[in-house]
Backbone as CSV, one residue per row, in Angstrom:
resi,resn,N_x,N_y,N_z,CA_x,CA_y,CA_z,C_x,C_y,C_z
1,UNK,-0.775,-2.486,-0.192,-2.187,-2.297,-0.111,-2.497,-1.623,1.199
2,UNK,-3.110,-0.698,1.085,-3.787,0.015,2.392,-5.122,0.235,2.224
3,UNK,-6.046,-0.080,3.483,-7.062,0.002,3.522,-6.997,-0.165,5.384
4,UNK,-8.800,0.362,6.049,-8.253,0.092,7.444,-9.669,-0.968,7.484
5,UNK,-9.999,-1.390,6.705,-11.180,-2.335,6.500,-10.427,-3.868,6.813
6,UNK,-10.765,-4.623,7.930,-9.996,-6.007,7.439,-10.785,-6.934,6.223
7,UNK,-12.312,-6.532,6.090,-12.464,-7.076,5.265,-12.173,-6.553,3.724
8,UNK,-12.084,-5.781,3.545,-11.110,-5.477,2.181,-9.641,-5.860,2.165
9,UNK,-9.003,-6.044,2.847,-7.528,-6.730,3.012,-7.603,-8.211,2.952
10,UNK,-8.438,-8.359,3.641,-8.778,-10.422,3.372,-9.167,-10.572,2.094
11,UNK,-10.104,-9.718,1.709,-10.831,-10.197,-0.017,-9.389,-9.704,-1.064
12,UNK,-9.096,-8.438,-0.895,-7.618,-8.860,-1.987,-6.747,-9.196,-1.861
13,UNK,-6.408,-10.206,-0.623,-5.553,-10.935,-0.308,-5.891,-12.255,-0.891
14,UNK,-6.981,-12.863,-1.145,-7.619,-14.063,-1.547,-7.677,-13.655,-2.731
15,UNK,-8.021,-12.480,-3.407,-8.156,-12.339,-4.607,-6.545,-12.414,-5.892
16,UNK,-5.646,-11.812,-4.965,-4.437,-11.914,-5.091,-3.331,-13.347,-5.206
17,UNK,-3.572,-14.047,-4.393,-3.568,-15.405,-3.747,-4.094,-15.963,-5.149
18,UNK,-5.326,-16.316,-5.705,-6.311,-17.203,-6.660,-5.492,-16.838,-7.744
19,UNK,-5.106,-15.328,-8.077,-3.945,-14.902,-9.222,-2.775,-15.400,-9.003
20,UNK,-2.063,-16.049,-8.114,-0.844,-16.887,-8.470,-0.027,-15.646,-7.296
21,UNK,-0.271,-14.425,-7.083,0.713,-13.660,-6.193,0.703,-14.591,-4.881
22,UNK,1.993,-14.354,-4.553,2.217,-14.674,-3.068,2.489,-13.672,-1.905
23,UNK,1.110,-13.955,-1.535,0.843,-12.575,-1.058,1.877,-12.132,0.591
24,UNK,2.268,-13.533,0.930,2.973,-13.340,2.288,4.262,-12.594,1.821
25,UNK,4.955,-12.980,0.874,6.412,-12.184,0.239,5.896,-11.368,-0.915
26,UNK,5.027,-11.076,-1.296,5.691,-10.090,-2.152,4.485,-9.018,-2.084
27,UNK,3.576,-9.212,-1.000,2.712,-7.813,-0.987,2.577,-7.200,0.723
28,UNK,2.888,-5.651,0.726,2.776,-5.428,1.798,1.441,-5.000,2.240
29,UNK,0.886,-4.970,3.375,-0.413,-4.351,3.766,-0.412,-3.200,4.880
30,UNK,-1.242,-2.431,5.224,-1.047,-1.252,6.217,-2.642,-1.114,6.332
31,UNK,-3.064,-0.096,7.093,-4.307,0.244,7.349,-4.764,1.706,7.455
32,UNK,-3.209,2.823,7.747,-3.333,4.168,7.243,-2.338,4.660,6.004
33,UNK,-2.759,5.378,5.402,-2.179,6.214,4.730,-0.823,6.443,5.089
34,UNK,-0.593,7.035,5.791,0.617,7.317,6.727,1.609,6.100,6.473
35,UNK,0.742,5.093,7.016,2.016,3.711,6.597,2.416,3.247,5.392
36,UNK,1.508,3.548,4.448,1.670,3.420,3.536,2.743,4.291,2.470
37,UNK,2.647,5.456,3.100,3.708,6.278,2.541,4.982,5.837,3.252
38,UNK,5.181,5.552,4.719,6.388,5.245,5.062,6.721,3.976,4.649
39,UNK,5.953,2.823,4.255,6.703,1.998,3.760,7.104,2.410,2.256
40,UNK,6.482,2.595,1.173,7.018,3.388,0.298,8.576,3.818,0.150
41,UNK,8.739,5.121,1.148,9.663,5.566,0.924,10.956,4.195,1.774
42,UNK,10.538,3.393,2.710,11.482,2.656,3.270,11.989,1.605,1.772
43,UNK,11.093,1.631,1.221,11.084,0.182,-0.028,12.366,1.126,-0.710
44,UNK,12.082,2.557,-0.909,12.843,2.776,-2.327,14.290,2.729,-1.673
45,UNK,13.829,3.981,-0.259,15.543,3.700,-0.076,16.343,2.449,0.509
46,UNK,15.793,1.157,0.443,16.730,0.014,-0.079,16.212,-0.138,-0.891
47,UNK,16.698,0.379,-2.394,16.249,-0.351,-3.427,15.283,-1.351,-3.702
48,UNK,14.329,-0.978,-3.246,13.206,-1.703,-3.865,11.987,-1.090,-4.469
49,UNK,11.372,-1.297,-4.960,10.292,-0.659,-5.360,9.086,-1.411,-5.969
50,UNK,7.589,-0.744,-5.665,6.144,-1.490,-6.194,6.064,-0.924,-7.648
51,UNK,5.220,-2.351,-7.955,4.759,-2.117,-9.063,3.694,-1.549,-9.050
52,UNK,2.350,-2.043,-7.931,1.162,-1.142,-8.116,0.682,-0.734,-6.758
53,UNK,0.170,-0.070,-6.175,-0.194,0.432,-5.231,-1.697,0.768,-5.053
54,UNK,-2.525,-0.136,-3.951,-3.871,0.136,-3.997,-4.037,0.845,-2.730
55,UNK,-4.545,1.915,-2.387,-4.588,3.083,-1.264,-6.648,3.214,-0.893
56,UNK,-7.425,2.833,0.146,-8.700,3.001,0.294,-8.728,4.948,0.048
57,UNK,-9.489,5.423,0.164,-9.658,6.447,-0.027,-9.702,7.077,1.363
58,UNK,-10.525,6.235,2.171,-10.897,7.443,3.778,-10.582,6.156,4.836
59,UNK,-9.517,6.528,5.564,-8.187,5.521,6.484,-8.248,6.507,7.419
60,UNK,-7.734,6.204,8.158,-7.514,6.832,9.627,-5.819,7.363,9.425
61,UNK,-5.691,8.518,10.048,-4.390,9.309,10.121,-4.175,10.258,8.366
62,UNK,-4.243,9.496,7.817,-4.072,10.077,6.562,-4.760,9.075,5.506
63,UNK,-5.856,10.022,4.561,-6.689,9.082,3.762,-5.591,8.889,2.462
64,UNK,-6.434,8.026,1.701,-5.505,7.438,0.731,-4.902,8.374,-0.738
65,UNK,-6.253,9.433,-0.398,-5.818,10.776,-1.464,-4.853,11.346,-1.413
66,UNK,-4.652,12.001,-0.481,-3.062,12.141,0.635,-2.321,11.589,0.559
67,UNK,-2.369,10.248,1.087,-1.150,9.311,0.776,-0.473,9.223,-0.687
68,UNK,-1.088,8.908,-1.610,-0.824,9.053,-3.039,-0.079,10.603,-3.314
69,UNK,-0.726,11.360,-2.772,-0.157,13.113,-3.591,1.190,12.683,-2.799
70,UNK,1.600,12.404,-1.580,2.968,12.519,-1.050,3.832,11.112,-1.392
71,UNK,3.093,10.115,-1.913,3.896,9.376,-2.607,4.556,9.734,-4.076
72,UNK,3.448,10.309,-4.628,4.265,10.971,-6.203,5.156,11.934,-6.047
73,UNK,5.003,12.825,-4.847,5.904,14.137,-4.719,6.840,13.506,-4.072
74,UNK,7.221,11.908,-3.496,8.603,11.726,-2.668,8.839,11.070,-4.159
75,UNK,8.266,10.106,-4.942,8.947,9.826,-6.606,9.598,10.268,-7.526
76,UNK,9.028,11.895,-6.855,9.490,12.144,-8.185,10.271,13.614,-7.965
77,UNK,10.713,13.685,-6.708,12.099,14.997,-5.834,12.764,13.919,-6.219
């Protein structure tokens, strides 16, 4: 999840949390774009990978539109 709002990170963290996820292990958070793509690519190359990815739209360093186009183009080289 990226967003640079803490209050959008607290609310789908609680919202996440009430759904049964555990949000300390199994969801990461960031606040730019940027991090969000580098964790990304850190997840795949140790084998790991997300199931869903929520990106704010306008983040500091790189907005979340951005982030997404260079996450599908590192998915899918």
């Amino acid at each position: 999840m990226a967003d640079d709002e803490e209050f959008c990170l607290a609310s789908m963290k609680a919202m996440l949390f009430k759904a049964g996820v555990d949000v300390e292990n199994q969801v990461d958070f960031c606040i730019t774009g940027l991090e969000a793509v580098d964790q990304v690519k850190d997840a795949y190359l140790n084998n790991m990978s997300y199931l869903v990815i929520f990106t704010d739209f306008n983040m500091p360093i790189m907005n979340g539109i951005d982030a997404t186009a260079q996450i599908r183009t590192f998915l899918t080289d």
